[in-house]
N, CA and C of each residue as an Amber inpcrd file, in Angstrom:
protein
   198
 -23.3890000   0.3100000 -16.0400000 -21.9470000   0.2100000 -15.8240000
 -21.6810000   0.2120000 -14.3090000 -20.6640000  -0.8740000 -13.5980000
 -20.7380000  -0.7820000 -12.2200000 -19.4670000   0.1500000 -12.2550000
 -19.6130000   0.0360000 -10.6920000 -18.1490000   1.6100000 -10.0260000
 -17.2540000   0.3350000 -10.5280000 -17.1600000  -0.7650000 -10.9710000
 -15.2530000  -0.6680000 -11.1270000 -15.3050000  -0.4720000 -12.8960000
 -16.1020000  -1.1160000 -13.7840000 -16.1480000  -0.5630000 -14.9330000
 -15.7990000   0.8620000 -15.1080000 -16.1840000   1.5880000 -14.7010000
 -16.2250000   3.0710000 -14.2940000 -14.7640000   3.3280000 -14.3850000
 -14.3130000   2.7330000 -13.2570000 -13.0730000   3.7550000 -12.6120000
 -12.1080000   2.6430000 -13.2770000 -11.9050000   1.2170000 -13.9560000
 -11.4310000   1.3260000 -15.1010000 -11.0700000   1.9620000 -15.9750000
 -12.3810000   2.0300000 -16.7490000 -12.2640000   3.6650000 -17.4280000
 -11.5770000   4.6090000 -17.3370000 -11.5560000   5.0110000 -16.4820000
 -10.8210000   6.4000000 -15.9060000  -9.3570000   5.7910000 -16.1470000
  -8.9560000   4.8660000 -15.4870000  -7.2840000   4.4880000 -15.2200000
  -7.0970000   4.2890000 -17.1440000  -7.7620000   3.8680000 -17.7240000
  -6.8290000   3.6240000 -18.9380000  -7.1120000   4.6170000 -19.9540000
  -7.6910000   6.2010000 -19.2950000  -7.2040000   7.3600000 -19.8630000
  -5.9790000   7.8600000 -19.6730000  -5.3400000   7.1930000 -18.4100000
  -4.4540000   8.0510000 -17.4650000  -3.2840000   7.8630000 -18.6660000
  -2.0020000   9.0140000 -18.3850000  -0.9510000   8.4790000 -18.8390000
  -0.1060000   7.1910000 -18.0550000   0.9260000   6.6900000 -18.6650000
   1.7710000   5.6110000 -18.4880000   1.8540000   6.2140000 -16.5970000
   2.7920000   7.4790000 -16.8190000   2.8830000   7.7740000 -15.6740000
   2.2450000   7.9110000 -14.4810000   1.0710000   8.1450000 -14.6770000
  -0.0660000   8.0780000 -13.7700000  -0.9480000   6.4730000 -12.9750000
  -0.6590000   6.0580000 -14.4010000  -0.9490000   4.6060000 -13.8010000
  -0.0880000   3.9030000 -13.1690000   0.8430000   4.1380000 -13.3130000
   2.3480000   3.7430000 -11.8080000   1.9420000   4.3880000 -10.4840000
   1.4040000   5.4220000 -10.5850000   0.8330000   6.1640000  -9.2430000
  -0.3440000   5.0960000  -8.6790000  -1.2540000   5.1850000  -9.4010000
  -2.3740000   4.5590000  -9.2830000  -2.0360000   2.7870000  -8.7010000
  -1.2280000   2.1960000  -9.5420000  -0.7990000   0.5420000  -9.0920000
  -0.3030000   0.8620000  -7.7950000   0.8290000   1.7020000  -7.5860000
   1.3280000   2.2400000  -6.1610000   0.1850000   2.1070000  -4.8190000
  -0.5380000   2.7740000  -5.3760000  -1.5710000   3.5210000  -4.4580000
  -2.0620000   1.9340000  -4.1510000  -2.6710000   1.3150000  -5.1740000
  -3.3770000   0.1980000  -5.0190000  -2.5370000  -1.1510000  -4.4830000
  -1.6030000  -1.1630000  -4.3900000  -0.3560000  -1.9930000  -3.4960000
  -0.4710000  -1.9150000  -2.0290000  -0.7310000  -0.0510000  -1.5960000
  -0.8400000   0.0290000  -0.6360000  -1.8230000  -0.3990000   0.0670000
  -3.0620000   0.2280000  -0.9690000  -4.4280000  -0.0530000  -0.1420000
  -4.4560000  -1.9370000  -0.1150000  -4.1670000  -2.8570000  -0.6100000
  -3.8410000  -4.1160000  -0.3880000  -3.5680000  -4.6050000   0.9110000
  -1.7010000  -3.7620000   0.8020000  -0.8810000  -4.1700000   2.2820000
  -2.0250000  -3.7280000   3.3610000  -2.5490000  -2.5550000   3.4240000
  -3.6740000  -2.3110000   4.7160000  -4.6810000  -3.2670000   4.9390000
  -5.0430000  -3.3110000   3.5110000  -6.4460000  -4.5620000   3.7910000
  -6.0510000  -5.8090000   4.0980000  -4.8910000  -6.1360000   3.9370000
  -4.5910000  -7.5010000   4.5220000  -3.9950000  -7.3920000   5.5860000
  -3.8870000  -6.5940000   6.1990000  -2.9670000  -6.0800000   7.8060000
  -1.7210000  -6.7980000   7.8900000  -0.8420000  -6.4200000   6.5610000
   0.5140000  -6.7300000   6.6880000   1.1450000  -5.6860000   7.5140000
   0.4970000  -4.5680000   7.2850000   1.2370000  -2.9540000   7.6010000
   0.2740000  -2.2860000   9.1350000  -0.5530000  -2.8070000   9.7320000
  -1.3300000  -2.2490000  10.6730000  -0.5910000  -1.6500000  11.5040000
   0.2440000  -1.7870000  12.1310000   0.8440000  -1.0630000  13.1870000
   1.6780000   0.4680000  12.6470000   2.1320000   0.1200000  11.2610000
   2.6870000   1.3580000  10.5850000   1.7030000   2.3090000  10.0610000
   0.3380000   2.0650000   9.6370000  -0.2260000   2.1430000   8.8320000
  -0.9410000   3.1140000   9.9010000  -1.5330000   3.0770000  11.0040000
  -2.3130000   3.2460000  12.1050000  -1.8040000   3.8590000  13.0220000
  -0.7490000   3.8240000  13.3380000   0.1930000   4.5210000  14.5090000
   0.3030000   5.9640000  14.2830000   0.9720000   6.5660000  15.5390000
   1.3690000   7.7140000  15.5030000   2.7560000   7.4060000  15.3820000
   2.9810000   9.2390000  15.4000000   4.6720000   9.2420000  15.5230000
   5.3970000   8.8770000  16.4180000   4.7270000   8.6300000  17.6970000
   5.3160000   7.9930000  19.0940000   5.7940000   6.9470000  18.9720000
   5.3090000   6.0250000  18.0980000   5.6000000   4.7530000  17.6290000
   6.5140000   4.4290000  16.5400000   6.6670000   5.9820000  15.7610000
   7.4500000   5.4100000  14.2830000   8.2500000   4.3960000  14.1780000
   9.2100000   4.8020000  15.2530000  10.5510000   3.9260000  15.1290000
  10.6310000   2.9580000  15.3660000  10.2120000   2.6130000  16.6250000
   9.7580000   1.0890000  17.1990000   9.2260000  -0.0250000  16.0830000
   8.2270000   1.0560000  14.8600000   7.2870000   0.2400000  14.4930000
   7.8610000  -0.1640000  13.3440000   8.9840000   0.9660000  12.3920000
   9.9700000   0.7170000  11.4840000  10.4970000  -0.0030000  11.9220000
  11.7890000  -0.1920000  13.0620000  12.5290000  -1.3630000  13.5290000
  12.0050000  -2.6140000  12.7940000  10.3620000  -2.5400000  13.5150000
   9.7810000  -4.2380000  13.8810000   9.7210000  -4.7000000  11.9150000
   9.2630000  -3.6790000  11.3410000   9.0820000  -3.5380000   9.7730000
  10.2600000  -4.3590000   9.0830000  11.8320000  -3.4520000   9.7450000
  12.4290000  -3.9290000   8.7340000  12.8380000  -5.3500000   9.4790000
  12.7760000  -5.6710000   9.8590000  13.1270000  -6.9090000  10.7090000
  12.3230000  -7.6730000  10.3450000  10.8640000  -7.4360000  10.0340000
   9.9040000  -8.3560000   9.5790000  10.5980000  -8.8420000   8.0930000
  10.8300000  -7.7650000   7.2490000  11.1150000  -7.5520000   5.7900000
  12.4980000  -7.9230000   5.7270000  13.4190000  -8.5490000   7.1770000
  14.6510000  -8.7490000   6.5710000  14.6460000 -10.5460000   6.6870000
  13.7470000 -10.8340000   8.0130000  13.3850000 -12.2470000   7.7930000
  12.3480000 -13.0340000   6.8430000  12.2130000 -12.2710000   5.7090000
  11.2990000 -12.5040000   4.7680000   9.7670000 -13.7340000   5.4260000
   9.3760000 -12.7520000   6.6000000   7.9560000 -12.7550000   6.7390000
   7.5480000 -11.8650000   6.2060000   7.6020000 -10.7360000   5.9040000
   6.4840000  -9.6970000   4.5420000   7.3170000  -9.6220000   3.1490000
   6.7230000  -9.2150000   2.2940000   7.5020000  -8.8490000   1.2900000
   7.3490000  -6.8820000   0.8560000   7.8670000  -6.4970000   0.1350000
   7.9480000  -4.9750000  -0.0800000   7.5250000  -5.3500000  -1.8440000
């Protein structure tokens, strides 16, 4: 059995509720791996705001999606 068979497994013990956590989680780890989110994702707090600004501005000219 490989690790995603595996951890398959695992997710379709979870309840309903849990697997909304889990898709969540896995949305995120996505946005990182495709470096939609790098500057938010990576930054400090010195940067939050600047980096939100640039975010929603990205997300209001529908270059990213949410």
């Amino acid at each position: 059995m490989t690790l995603y068979d595996i951890t398959i497994s695992k997710i379709n013990q979870l309840p309903d509720s849990l697997v909304q956590e889990v898709n969540n989680f896995i949305d995120f780890l996505l946005l990182k791996y495709n470096s939609e989110l790098p500057q938010l994702t990576e930054s400090d707090f010195s940067d939050y705001l600047n980096n939100l600004e640039a975010y929603e501005e990205n997300l209001a000219c529908g270059e990213i999606q949410w």
